[in-house]
C-alpha positions in Angstrom: -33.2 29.5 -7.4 -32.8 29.4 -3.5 -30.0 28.3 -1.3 -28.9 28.7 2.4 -24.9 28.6 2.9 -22.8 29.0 5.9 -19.1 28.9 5.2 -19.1 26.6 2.0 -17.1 28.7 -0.4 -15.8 26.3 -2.5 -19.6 24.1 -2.6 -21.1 27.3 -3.6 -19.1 28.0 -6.4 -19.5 24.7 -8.1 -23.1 25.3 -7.7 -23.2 28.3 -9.3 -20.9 27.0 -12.5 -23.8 24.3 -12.4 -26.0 26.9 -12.8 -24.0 28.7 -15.3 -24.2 25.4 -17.8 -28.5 25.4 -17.5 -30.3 24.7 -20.2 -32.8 26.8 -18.3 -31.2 30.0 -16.5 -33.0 30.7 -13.1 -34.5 34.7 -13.0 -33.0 35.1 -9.9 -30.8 33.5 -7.6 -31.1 34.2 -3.7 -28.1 32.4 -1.1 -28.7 33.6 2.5 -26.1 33.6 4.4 -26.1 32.2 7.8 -23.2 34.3 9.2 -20.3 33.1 7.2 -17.0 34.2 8.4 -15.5 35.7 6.4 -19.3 37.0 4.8 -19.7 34.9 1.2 -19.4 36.6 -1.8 -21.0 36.0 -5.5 -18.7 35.4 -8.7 -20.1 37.1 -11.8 -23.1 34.9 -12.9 -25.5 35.5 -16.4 -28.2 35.9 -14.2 -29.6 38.4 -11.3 -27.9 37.2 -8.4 -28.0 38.6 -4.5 -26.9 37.5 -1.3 -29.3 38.5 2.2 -27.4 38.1 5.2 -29.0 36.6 8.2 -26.9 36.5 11.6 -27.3 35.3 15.1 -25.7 32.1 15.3 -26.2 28.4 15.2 -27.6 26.8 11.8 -31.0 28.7 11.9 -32.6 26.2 8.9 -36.1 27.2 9.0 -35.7 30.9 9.0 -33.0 31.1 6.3 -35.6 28.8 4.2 -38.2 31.4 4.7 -35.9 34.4 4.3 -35.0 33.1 1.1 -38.6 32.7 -0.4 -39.6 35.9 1.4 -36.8 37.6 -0.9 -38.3 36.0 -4.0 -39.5 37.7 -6.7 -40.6 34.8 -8.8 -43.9 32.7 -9.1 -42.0 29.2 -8.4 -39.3 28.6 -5.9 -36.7 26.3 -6.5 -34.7 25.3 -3.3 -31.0 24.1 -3.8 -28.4 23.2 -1.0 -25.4 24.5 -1.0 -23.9 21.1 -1.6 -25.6 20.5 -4.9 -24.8 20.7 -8.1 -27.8 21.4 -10.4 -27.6 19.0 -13.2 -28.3 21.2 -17.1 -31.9 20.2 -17.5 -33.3 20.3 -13.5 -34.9 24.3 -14.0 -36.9 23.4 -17.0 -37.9 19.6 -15.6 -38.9 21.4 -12.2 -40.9 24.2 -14.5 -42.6 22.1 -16.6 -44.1 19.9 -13.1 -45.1 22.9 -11.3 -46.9 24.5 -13.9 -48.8 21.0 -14.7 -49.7 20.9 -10.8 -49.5 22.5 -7.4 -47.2 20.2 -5.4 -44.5 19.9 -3.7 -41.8 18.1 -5.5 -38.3 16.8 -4.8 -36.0 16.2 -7.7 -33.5 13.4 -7.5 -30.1 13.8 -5.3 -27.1 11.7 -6.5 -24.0 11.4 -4.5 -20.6 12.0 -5.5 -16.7 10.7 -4.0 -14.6 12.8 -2.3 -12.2 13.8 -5.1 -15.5 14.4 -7.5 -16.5 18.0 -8.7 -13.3 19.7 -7.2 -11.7 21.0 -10.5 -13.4 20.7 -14.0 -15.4 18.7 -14.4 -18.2 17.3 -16.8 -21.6 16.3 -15.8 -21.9 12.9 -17.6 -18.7 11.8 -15.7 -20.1 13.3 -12.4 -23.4 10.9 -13.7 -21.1 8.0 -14.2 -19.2 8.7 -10.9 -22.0 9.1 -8.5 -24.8 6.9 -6.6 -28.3 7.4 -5.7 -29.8 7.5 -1.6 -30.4 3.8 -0.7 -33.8 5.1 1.0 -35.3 7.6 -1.8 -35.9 5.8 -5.2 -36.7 8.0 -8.0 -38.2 7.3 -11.3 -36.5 6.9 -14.7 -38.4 9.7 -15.6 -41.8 11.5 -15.0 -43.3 12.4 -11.5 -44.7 9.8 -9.3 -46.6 10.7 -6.3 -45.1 9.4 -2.5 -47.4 8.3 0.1 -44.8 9.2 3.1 -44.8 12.7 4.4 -41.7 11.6 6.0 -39.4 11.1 2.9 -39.7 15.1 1.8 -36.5 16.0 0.9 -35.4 19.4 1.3 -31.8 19.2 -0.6 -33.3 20.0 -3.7 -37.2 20.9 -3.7 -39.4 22.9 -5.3 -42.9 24.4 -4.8 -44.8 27.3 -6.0 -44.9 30.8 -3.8 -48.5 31.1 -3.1 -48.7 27.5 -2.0 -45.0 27.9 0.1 -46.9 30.5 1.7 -50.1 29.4 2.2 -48.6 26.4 4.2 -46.8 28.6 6.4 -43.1 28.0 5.0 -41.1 25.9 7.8 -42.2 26.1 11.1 -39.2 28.4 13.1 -40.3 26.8 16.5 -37.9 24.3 15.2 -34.4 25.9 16.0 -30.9 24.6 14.4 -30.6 21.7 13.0 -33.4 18.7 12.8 -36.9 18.2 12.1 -37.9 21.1 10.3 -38.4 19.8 6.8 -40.2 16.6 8.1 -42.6 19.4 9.8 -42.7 20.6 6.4 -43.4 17.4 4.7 -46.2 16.7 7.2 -48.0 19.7 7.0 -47.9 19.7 3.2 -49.6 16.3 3.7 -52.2 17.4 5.8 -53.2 20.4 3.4 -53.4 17.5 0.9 -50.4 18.7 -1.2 -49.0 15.5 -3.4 -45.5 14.9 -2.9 -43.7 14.0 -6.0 -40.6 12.7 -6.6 -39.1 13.7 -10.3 -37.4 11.8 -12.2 -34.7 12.7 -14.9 -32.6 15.4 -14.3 -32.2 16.6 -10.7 -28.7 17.8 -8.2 -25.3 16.3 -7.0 -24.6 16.3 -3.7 -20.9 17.0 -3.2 -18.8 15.4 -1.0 -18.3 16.7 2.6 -17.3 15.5 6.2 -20.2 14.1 7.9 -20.8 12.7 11.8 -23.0 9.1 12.2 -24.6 9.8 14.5 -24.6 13.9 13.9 -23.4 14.2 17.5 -22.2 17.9 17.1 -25.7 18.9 16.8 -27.2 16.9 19.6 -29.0 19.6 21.7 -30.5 20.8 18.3 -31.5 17.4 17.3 -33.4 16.6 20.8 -34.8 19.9 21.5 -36.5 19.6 17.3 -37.1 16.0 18.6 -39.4 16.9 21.3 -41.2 20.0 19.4 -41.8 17.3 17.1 -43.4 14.9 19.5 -45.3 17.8 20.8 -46.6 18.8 17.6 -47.6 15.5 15.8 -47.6 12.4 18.2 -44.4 10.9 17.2 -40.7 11.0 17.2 -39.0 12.2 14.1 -35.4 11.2 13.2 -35.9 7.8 14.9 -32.4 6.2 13.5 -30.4 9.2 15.5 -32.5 9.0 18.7 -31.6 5.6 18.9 -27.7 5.8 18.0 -28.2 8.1 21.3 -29.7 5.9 23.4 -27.1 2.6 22.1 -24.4 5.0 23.2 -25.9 6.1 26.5 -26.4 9.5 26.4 -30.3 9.3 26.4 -33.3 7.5 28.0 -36.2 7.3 25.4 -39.5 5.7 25.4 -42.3 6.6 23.3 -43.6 9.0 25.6 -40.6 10.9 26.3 -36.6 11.6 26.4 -34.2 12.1 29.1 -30.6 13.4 28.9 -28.3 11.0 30.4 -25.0 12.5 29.7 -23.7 14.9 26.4 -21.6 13.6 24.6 -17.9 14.2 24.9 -15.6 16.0 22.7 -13.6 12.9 21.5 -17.2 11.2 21.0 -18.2 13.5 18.4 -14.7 13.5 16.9 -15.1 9.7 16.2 -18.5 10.0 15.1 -16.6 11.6 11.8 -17.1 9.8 9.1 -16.3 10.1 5.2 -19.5 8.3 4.2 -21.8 10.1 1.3 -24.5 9.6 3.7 
């Protein structure tokens, strides 16, 4: 089991008591730290547990992603967010697809409230509490195969080593936040690797502050943007680009993208919303 973290302390820790309550225990469990201040520390777990550090600033996605499966010593890798909660059965369900087939398989995400998962909790309450993505629709059960390279999901994924690998794990061209899993999902589809979405057990996402449109990371988001365009013909993250360009801080045609203006302080302040997603 694989996560990246920066700050988080409290998102962590429910993750790991969701890990605690597996039917399945993972053989290892890696978090990177992405310069956490103060540094993150581990609670006493039933399973080998570590933390890598990994400094320099900024949310560097790609590279904690490949630190983490670089520090690996297992044959699948099973990549968790920080905001997730595993639910008991996700290990063995994400086991049991892996070893049927290689691909590259994303297990279902539901959402929880903002007063959800913050003391005790039980997972058929958080079940009854929580909502699926609108966009991603998962099967009652099983794996079914998904067409669009562009719905890859990194929140909760999993893949085996040698194939992680062999594609290259994510592309570090793509700096801070944006693009870098869609990279991933598209060059998975071009080496002809099936993406499945699993149903059954899979993660909750806790609740956390969120901006629409993620204005705090907008040089991040266009600088991906344009690595993207670069790289495959088209624009990635289409929905942000154009809450941009509605608000006037960006010119954008399908050949390129023009800074007008950043936005201001008090802009991405408002852009705060409590939303699941």
């Amino acid at each position: 089991m694989l996560t990246i973290v920066k700050d988080r302390p409290g998102h962590l820790a429910q993750l790991l008591e969701g890990l605690r309550r597996s039917d399945v225990m993972p053989s290892e469990f890696i978090a990177v730290d992405m310069g956490s201040d103060p540094p993150i520390n581990l609670a006493e777990v039933p399973f080998p547990a570590r933390i890598v550090r990994l400094d320099g600033g900024g949310l560097p996605l790609a590279a904690a992603r490949n630190l983490a499966a670089s520090s690996a010593a297992g044959d699948l890798l099973l990549f968790l967010d920080v905001d997730c909660i595993p639910m008991r059965g996700l290990i063995g369900a994400m086991i049991q697809v892996l070893e049927d087939q290689a691909a590259l398989v994303c297990a279902q995400v539901r959402y929880l409230g903002s007063d959800d998962a913050r003391g005790a909790w039980q997972e058929a309450d958080l079940l009854a509490r929580s909502t699926g993505h609108p966009a991603r629709r998962f099967p009652a059960s099983g794996a079914r195969r998904v067409e669009d390279a562009g719905l890859f999901w990194s929140l909760t994924f999993g893949i085996s080593r040698d194939v992680f690998f062999d594609l290259g794990g994510f592309d570090e061209a793509f700096t801070g936040y944006g693009a870098e899993d869609t990279d991933f999902g598209f060059r998975a589809r071009e080496a002809k690797l099936p993406l499945l979405f699993m149903g059954g057990p899979g993660a909750f996402h806790q609740h956390h502050d969120t901006f629409d449109p993620p204005l705090q990371h907008f040089v991040d988001i266009l600088r991906n943007a344009e690595a993207f365009r670069a790289k495959w013909g088209k624009w990635p993250m289409g929905g942000w680009l154009a809450a941009f360009e509605a608000a006037g801080l960006i010119r954008w045609t399908d050949e390129q993208l023009d800074v007008v203006r950043y936005p201001t302080s008090r802009e991405i302040a408002l852009a705060l919303t409590s939303r699941a997603f």
